[in-house]
C-alpha positions as CSV (number, residue, x, y, z in Angstrom):
1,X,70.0,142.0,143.6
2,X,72.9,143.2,145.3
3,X,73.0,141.4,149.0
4,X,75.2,144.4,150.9
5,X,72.2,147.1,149.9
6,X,69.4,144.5,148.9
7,X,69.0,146.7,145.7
8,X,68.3,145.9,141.7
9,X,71.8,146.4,140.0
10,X,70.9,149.2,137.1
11,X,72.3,148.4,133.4
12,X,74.8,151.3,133.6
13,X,76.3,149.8,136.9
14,X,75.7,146.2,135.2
15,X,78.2,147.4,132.3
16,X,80.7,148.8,134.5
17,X,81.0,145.7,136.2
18,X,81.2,143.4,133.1
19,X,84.0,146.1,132.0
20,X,85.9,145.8,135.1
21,X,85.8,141.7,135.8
22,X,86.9,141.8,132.3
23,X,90.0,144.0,132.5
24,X,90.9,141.9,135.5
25,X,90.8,138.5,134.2
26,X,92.0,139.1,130.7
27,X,95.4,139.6,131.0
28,X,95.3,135.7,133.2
29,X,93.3,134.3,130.4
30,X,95.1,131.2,129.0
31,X,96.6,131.8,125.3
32,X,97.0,128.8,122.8
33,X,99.8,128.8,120.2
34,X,100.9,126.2,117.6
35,X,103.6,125.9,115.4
36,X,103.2,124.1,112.3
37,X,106.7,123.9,110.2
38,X,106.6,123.3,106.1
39,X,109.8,122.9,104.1
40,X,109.4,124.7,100.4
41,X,111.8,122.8,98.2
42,X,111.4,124.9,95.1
43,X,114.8,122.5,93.6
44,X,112.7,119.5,93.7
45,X,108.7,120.7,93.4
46,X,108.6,119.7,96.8
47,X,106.1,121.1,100.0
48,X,107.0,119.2,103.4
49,X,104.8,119.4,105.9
50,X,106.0,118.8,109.8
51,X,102.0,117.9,110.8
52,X,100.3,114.9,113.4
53,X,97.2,114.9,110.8
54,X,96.2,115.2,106.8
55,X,94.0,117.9,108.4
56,X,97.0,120.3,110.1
57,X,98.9,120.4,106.8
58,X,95.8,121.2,104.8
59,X,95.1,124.1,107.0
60,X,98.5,125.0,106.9
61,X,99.1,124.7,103.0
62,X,95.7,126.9,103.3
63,X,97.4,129.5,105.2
64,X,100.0,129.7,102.9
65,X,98.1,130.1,99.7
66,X,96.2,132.9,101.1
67,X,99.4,134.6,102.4
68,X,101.4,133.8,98.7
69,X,98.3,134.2,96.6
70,X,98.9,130.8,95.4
71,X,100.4,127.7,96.0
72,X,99.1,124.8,93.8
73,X,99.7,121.9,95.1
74,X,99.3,118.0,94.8
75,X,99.8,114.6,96.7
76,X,102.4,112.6,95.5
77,X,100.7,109.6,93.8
78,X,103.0,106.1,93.0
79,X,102.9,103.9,90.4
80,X,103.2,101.2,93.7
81,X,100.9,101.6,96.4
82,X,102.5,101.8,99.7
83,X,100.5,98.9,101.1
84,X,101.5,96.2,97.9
85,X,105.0,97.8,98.3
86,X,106.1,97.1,102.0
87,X,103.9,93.5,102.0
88,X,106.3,92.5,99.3
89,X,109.2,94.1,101.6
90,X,108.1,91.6,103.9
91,X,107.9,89.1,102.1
92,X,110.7,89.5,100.0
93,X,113.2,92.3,100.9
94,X,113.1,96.0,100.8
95,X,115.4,98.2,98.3
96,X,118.7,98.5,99.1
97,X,118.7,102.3,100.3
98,X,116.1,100.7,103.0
99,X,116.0,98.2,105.8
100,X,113.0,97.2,108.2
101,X,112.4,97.9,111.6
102,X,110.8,95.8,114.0
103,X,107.2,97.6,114.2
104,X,104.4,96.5,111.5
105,X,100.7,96.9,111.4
106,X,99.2,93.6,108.8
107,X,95.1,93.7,108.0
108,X,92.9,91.4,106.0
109,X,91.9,93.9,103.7
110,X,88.3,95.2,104.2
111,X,86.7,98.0,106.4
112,X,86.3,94.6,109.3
113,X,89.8,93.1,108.3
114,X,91.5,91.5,111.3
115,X,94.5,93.3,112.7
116,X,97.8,92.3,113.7
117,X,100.0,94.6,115.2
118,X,104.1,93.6,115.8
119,X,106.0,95.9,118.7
120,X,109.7,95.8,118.8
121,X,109.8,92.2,117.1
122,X,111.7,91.4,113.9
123,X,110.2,90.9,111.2
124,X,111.4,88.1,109.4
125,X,109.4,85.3,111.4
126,X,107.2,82.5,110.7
127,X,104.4,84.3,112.4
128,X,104.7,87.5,110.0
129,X,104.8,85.1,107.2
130,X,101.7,83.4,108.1
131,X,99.9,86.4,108.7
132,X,101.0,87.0,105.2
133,X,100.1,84.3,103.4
134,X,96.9,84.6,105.3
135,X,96.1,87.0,103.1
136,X,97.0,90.1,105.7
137,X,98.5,93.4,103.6
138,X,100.9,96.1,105.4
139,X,99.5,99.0,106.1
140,X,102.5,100.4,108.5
141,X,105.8,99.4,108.6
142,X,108.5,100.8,110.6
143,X,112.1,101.8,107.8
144,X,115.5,103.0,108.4
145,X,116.9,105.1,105.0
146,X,120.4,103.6,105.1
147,X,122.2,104.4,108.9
148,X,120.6,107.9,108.9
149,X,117.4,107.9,109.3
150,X,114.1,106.1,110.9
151,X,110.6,106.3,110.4
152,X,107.1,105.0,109.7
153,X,105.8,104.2,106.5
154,X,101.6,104.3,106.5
155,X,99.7,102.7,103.7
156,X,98.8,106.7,103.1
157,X,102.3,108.1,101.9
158,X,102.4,109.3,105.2
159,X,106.1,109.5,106.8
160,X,105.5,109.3,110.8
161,X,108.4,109.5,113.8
162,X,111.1,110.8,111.5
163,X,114.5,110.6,113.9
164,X,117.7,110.9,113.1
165,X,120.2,107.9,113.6
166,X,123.2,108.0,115.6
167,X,125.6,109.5,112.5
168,X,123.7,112.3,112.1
169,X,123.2,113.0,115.5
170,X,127.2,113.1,116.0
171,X,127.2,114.9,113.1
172,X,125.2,117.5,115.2
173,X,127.3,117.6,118.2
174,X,130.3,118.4,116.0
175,X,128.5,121.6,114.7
176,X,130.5,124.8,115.8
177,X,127.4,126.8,116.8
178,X,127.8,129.8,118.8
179,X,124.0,130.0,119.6
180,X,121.0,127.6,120.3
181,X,119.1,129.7,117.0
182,X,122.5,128.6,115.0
183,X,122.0,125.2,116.1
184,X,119.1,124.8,114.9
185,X,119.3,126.9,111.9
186,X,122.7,124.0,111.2
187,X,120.1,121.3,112.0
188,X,117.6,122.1,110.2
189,X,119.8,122.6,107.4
190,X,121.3,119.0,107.9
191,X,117.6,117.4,108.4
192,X,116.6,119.3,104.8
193,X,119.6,118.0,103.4
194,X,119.1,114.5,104.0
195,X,115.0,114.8,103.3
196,X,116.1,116.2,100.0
197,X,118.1,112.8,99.2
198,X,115.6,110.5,101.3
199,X,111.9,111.5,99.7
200,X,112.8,110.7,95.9
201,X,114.7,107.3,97.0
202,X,110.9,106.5,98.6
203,X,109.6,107.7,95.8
204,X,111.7,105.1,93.3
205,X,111.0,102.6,95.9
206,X,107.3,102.4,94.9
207,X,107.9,102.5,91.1
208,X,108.2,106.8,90.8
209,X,105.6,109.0,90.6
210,X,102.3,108.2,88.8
211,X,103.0,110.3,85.6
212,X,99.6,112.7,85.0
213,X,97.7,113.2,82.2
């Protein structure tokens, strides 16, 4: 009913109105973009994926198979699995291109394992080393890739908080860049250049790639 004229709204007047609320509000509804990057490293059989979740860089390597017509691809698989790798890290040392940071994640292995979790705390203690000999595995541990990059390594294969160290960030603020999109375009080109030398030193580190049938 409409109130001013206490009369029954007809369809016709019914569509008019839905037509005109919604040229109104469309042009204030909210929009949602994302921006997913990949890095196609044809040199090396490589597809990086800049993603928060296994899910995000499947949709994305979706996207681009559809858009190239194909794009077979694989996980890496090591002869070492992450988790057996950085518990003897910790218990030993890491490889030389490699150091430790001071965050680790150590479970009783098991669905209901026990966690501990270490925050900014260096890991060469006597309470890592119990937790260790407790029978606890790593299943994150926080690396540095010589003095020029950082990161997370997840008992997955997953690389998480990739950040540059200090020499590479000076060696951004030397860049002659005339631009902000040629700063980034030289960064990005820096940050592929080092991922290109970083991901098959990992790679070694947990005994090369599982070699397929």
């Amino acid at each position: 009913m409409s109130k001013k004229k206490n009369r029954k709204v007809g369809r016709k007047e019914q569509r008019e109105m839905k037509e005109r609320i919604t040229d109104e509000l469309l042009p204030r509804a909210f929009t949602r973009s994302r921006t997913n990057r990949a890095l196609l490293d044809l040199a090396n059989g490589l597809v990086i994926v800049d993603a928060a979740s296994a899910a995000k860089a499947e949709y994305l390597l979706s996207t681009l198979r559809e858009t190239l017509g194909s794009l077979p691809t694989r996980l890496i698989d090591t002869e070492i699995s992450p988790a057996m790798a950085m518990t003897d890290w910790l218990a030993n040392e890491p490889p030389a291109a490699f150091s430790i940071g001071q965050d680790a994640e150590l479970k009783v292995p098991g669905d209901e394992g026990s966690i501990a979790r270490f925050k900014r705390q260096v890991m060469d203690c006597e309470e890592v080393r119990q937790h260790l000999e407790a029978g606890k595995i790593a299943t994150r541990l926080a690396l540095a890739f010589g003095e020029r990059l950082t990161f997370t390594l997840t008992e997955a294969l997953e690389i998480k908080s990739l950040a540059m160290l200090d020499v590479l960030k000076d060696e951004v603020k030397d860049m002659d860049a005339e631009t902000q999109d040629a700063l980034f375009e030289s960064q990005m080109a820096l940050l592929i250049g080092e991922l290109r030398g970083f991901i098959p030193e990992l790679v070694a580190a947990l005994g090369s790639e599982t070699q397929k049938a």
